[in-house]
C-alpha positions in Angstrom: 86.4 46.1 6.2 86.9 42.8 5.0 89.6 40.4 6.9 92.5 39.1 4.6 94.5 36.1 6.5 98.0 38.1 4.8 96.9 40.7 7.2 97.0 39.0 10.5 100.7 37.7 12.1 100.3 34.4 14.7 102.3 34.2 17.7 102.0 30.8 19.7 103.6 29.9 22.6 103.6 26.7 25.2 103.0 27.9 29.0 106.1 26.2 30.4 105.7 23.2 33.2 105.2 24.3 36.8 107.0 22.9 40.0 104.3 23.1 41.7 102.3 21.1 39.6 104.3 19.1 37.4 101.9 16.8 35.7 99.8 19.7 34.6 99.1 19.7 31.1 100.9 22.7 28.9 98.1 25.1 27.8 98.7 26.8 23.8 99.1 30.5 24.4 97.9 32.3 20.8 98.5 35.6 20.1 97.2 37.0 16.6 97.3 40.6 15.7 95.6 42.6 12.5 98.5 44.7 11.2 96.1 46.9 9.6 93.9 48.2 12.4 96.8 46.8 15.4 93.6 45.0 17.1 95.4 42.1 19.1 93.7 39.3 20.8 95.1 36.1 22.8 93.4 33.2 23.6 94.5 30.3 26.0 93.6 26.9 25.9 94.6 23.3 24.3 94.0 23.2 20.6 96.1 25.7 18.4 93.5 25.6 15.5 90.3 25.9 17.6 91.8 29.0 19.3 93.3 30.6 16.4 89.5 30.7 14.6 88.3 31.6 17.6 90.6 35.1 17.5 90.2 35.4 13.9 86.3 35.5 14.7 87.1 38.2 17.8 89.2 40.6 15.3 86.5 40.5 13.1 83.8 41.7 15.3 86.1 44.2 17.1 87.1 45.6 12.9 82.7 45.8 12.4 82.8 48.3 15.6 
């Protein structure tokens, strides 16, 4: 099954500051799902682009299973 991006549907969202630590850096929550299939994945980290291709590249070994 090939992967079309028209498929997939990107959620991103900021992990809000917390008391406890308020100098900590906000983490990029991204959330892409297939709409075909309904496989979801979510990655956490810093960069938005690096984790988005890093979910795209999860769905598509989960779709070859």
């Amino acid at each position: 099954m090939e992967l079309n991006r028209s498929d997939l549907r990107v959620y991103v969202d900021r992990e809000k500051y917390s008391e406890k630590y308020p100098r900590k850096l906000r983490e990029s929550i991204v959330t892409v799902i297939h709409q075909p299939t309904g496989v979801k994945v979510t990655k956490r980290g810093m960069s938005q682009p690096k984790l988005f291709d890093e979910a795209v590249e999860e769905i598509k070994q989960l779709i070859r299973k």
